[in-house]
N, C-alpha and C positions, 0 to 999 in steps of 0.2 A: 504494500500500500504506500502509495507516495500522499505525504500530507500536506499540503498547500495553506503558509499564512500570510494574514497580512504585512508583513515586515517589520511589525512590531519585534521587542524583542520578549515583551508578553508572550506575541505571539508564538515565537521561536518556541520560549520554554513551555508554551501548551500544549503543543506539536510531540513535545520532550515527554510530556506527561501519558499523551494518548499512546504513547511507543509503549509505554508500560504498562497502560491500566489498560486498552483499548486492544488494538494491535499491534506486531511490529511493524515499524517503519521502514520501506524500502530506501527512500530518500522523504527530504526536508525540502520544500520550496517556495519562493515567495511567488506569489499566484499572479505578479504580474510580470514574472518572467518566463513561467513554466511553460514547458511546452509538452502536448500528451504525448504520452508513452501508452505502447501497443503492449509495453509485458506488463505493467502494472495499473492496476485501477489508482484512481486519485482521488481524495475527498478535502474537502476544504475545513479549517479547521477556523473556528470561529474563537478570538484569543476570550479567553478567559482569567482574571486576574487572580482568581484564589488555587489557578489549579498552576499557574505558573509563580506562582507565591511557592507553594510546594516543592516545586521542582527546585525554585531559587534557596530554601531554605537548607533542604537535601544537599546540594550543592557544599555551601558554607560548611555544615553539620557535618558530612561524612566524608568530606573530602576535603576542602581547604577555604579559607578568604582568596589565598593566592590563587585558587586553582576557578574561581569565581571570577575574580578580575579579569584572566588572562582570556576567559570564555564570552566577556563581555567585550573586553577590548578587538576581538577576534571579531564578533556580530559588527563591532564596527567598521571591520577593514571593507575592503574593494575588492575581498577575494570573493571569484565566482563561484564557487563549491562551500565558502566558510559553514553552511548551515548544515551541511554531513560531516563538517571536519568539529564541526561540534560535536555532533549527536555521537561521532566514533568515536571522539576523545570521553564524551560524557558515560556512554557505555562500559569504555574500559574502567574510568577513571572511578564508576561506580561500584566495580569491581575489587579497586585494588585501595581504594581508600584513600588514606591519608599519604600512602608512600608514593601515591601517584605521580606527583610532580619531581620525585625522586628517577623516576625512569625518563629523560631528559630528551634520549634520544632514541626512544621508541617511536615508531611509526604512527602509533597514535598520540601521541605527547608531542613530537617534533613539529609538526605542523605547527599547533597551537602557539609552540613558545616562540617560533619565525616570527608568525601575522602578530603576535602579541607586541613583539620588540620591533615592525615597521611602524605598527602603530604608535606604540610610545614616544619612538624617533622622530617621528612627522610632529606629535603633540608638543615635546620637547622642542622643535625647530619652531613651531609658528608663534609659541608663547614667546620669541624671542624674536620676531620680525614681522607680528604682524601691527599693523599701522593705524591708529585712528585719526580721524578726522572733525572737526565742532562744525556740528547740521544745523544751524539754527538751536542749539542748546544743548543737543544729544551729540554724544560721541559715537561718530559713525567707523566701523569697518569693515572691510568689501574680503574678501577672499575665496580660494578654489581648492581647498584641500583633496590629494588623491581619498583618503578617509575621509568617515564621517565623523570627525571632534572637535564638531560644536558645542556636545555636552560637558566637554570633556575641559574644554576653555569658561565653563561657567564660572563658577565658583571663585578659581583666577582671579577675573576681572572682576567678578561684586567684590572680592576680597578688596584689590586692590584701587577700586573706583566706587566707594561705598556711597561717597555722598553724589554720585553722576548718574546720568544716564545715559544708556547705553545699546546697541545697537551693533551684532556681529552675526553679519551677513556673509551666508555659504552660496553664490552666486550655480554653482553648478550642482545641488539637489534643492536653491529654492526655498532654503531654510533659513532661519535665525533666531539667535540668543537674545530677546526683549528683557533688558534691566530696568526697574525704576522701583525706590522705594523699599531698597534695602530685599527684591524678591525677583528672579528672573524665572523666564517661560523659554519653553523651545515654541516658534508657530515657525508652520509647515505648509508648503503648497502658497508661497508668496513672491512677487516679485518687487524686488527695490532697484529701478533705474535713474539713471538722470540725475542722480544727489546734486543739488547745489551749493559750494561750500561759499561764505563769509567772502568778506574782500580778505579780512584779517587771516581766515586761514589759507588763503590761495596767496597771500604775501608770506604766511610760515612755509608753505613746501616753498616757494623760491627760495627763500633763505635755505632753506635744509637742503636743498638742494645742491644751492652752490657752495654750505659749508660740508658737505659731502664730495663734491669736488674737490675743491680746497682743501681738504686734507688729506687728500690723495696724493702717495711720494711716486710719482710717474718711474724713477728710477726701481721702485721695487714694486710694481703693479705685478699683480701675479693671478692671470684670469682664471686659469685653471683654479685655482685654492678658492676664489670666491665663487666660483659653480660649486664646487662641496658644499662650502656653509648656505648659499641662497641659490637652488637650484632656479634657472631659466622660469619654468613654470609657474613660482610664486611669483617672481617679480615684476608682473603685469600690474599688480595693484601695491606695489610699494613708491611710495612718492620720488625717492632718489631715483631708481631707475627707469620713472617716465620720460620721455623725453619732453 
């Protein structure tokens, strides 16, 4: 049986729960990618939060926090298979308990702790280059993460923008982090074009701009090393590298 969810990640671990209480699970799909299969029936699994409460608590209790994170971080990645590399990771790892994360470079544990550490990697890189902007009061930023962590950038910024507001926009899933008032939301299925910034902040990227220049030692420019730290990709919506 292949079980179809919304992409929630409710839904994910509902899907996890009907594998055990229900049927087993052939595969795991988000139902607006799947495509039928001629060997296996498909049924749609409708998320339910106390039955993926169960599985998340399972989770924690018989196996690990770590091993919880790495499952979560994983639901976030860009991999196209990640919801079997779950379900096979979650299988074994129900299996073997607590030592689970002890077998590192098991077939079903390797996966996980890959997409866990690109994920982390990408989170760790945009908390440190990603750029806002003052919208008429609100601190606006625009960005294209390969993952999806904008959740992941929460907490961060109310942390460190308590008394602001804020606005971190995922231009390529159409998503964003809404702050105000000390409490941020994910909304989803939105588009933010066109921002128009201040005279005052289109005179700050000029400055940043040319004090970004200006502190460039021409004698020791080294393009290769800054594609490491700010891949091509991001730096469409960073102020210095506009043109």
């Amino acid at each position: 049986m292949d079980y179809l969810y919304d992409g929630s990640f409710e839904g994910l671990m509902t899907c996890i729960y009907y594998h055990y209480k229900k049927e087993k699970a052939a595969g795991i799909y988000e139902i607006s990618c799947y495509q039928q299969s001629i060997v296996f029936q498909s049924e749609t699994v409708e998320t339910d939060i106390s039955k993926a409460k169960i599985v998340s608590d399972a989770i924690n209790k018989l196996i690990s926090k770590e091993a919880y994170i790495y499952v979560y971080y994983c639901y976030l990645s860009n991999d196209a298979d990640k919801e079997n590399l779950i379900m096979d990771f979650l299988i074994f790892a129900f299996k073997y308990g607590r030592k689970t994360m002890n077998f590192y470079t098991h077939e079903k544990v390797l996966p996980i702790n890959e997409i866990y550490k690109k994920v982390a990697r990408e989170e760790h890189r945009v908390l440190g280059i990603l750029r806002f902007s003052d919208i008429g009061g609100i601190l606006y930023a625009k960005y294209s993460p390969d993952n999806d962590i904008s959740i992941l950038l929460a907490d961060h910024f109310a942390d460190r923008y308590k008394l602001e507001k804020f606005i971190i926009y995922d231009e390529k899933r159409k998503k964003a982090v809404v702050y105000a008032d000390n409490v941020w939301e994910i909304k989803e299925n939105i588009s933010i074009d066109n921002m128009e910034f201040s005279l005052n902040e289109t005179m700050i990227h000029k400055l940043w701009k040319q004090y970004f220049n200006d502190l460039a030692i021409k004698e020791r420019k080294n393009i290769n090393l800054q594609f490491q730290f700010v891949p091509a990709r991001y730096r469409k919506n960073m102020t210095e590298f506009k043109l």
